[in-house]
C-alpha positions, 0 to 999 in steps of 0.5 A: 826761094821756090814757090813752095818754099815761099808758101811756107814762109808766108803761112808760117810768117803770117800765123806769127803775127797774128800770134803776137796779137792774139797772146796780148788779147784777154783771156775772156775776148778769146773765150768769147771766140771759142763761145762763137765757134761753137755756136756756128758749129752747130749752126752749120752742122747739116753743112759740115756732116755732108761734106765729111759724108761726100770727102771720107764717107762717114753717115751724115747722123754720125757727122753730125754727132761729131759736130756737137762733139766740136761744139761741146769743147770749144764751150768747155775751154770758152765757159771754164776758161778762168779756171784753166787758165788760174796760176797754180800756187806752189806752196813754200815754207821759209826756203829763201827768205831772209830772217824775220821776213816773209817767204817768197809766194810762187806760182805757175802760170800758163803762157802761150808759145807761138805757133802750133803746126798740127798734121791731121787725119780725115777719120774725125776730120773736125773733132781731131783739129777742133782738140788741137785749135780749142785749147790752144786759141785759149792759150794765146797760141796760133794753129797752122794745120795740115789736113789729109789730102781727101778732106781738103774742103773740110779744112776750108770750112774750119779756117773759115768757121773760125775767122767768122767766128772773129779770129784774127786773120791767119790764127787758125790756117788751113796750110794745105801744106805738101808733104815736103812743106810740113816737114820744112814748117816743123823745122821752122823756129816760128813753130813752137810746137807739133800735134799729129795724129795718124799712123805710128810710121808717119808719127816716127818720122814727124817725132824725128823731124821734131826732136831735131829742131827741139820742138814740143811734139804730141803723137796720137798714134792710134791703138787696139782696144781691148773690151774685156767682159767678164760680166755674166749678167750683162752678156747680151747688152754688152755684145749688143754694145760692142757690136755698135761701138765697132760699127761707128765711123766703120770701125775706123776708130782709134779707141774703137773696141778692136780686140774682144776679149770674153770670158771662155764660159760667155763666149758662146753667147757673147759671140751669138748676139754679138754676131746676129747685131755686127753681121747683119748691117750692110755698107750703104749710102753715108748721105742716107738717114739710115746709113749705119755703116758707111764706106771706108776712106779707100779702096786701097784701104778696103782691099788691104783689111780684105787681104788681111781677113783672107789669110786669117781664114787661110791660117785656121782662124774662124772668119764670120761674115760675107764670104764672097766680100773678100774676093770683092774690091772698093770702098764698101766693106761688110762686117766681118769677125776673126774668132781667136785668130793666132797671137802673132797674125796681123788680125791680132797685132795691127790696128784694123782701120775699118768694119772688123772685130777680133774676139778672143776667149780667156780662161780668168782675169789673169789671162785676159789681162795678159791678152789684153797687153799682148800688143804694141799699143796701149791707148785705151781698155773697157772692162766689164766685170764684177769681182772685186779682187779681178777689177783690181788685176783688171785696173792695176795690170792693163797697160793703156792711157784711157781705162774704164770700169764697168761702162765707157769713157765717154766724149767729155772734153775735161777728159784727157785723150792720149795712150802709152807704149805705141800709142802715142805722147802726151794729151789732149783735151782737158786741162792736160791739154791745155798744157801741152804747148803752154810755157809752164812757167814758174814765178817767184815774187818776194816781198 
């Protein structure tokens, strides 16, 4: 056996173990661990929002913002943990009983599988493994995760606020995995099931990894948003609104408003105040107070968007923004908005992982909503409108996972999080989340 194959098993073995300890624990005593966590999540959020501002660069007020957002689901699952964890009765009506007897009571009950190996990203480096860890430590699961390679003290930090928050040795795991070593755990049998979030290429090839050793698997895969507004009374907050929405993490948001689509009569306006708020923030410091806008994860991720903004202004797009910045490289990218680049140019069909805005004019809500589903993802849609007759188009045509109406979804953790088409499978968070790598399982008792 090599090293690397050595690590794996030991990882995998000891997660194991503390799984069969764990699944026997009371549902109140993990709860209460889920309570401590959360406790020392905000105990140590200065700590935690510095060293995502130093590994991915994301503005310490925004790193701590993600910090409450751990804490407020680790204290969703602790607080409401009977609820969730309560079997659901299936009602019968005399099928399978005997003459002049009782019929049988049934119910589901949610049980723990075993390990759960979750990949993640560096763009929400606590949030994404804290929705993944939460629900399933509730459940009786163990969590081994991978974490991207630029985030590699944060993986640390989290392995340990949980061990000190009195999880048992090697519940939670920072495997720091190689690429290899990942897809040898999820062919392990010890893992029960797979949570990834990341690109639709890497989810592929991990959904295929899993598919061959039959394992459960949950795909975020990321999406292109649209923001659709159709509200005449609201033009200048709403482009205030989406300028901000785009601009946090610098716009290196899987339901960040990727894709603006405004009704043609507002654009103008829309498009004035919209541009006065997005293009007037610069890049700065993510360990300064004042920083808005931070640098993306990457240089190599940086110049790509830049390569990609340059052939929308070559190809007859409208690009607003520092010109100058695209012939720029680094880290630092200012704020740049594509105005009805072509339906089949990348600005349009890809997710832009970073400070970029697309917006597009629509004649009437029939057309918004055939913009709105020209593309590939479908994770989540914002509208904003008024007439009756277009908020239905609006809510029963758009094709996405996540859909809301005249304001945000917001961060509640009983809220479930997942898309559609190439967005991804299944949920997190909420109850939803909760049964994703649970056994489901049915429970017939007679009399």
């Amino acid at each position: 056996m090599s090293v690397a194959d050595a690590a794996v098993r030991s990882t995998l073995d000891a997660a194991h173990a503390a799984y069969r300890a764990w699944r026997g624990e009371d549902p109140a005593a993990r709860a209460a661990v889920l309570a401590r966590a959360a406790e020392l999540y905000d105990a140590r959020a200065e700590h935690l929002a510095e060293v995502m501002a130093r590994e991915m660069g994301k503005p310490v007020r925004q790193g701590r913002a993600e910090t409450r957002s751990c804490s407020a689901i680790l204290r969703f699952y602790a607080e409401h943990s009977e609820e969730l964890l309560r079997p659901e009765p299936v009602p019968l009506h005399g099928g399978g009983a005997a003459p002049g007897t009782e019929p049988p009571r049934a119910a589901v009950e949610l049980a723990p599988t075993g390990v759960v190996f979750g990949v993640m990203p560096w763009n929400y480096p606590h949030y994404q493994l804290i929705r993944v860890i939460a629900p399933n430590l509730l459940l009786g699961n163990a969590v081994v995760f991978k974490h991207a390679a630029i985030c590699p003290e944060t993986a640390r930090l989290v392995a340990e606020l949980f061990a000190d928050a009195g999880a048992p040795e090697a519940l939670v795991s920072d495997s720091a995995f190689t690429h290899d070593q990942a897809y040898a755990a999820i062919a392990d049998p010890i893992v029960t099931g797979v949570s990834f979030t990341g690109g639709e290429r890497a989810g592929a090839a991990i959904a295929r990894a899993a598919g061959a050793a039959l394992t459960k698997v949950v795909l975020e895969l990321g999406g292109n948003d649209p923001f659709v507004v159709f509200d005449a009374d609201r033009v200048d907050e709403l482009a205030a609104l989406a300028a901000q929405l785009r601009l946090s993490n610098a716009g290196q948001t899987c339901v960040s408003p990727k894709r603006i689509i405004v009704r043609e009569e507002l654009l103008p306006r829309f498009l004035d105040v919209f541009s006065e708020r997005f293009l007037a923030v610069a890049p700065g410091d993510p360990l300064s107070e004042d920083t808005e806008l931070g640098p993306l994860a990457s240089a190599a991720a940086a110049d790509e968007l830049r390569g990609v903004l340059r052939d929308a202004r070559d190809s007859g797009a409208t690009v607003l923004g520092d010109a100058a910045d695209l012939d720029r490289s680094g880290r630092a990218l200012a704020p740049h908005i594509v105005v009805n680049p072509d339906r089949r140019h990348a600005a349009w069909t890809e997710e832009l992982f970073g400070p970029v805005a697309v917006i597009a004019g629509a004649r009437d809500a029939a057309h918004a909503v055939a913009l709105a589903n020209d593309s590939a993802y479908g994770l989540g849609a914002t509208v904003f409108a008024r007439d009756p007759q277009e908020l239905v188009l609006f809510r029963s045509e758009i094709e996405c996972g996540m859909y809301a109406e005249n304001g945000l979804k917001g961060g509640d953790p009983r809220l479930p999080f997942g898309g559609v088409k190439r967005s991804g499978i299944g949920r997190e968070l909420g109850a939803l989340g909760l049964r994703e790598f649970a056994n489901q399982r049915l429970v017939v008792t007679h009399a």
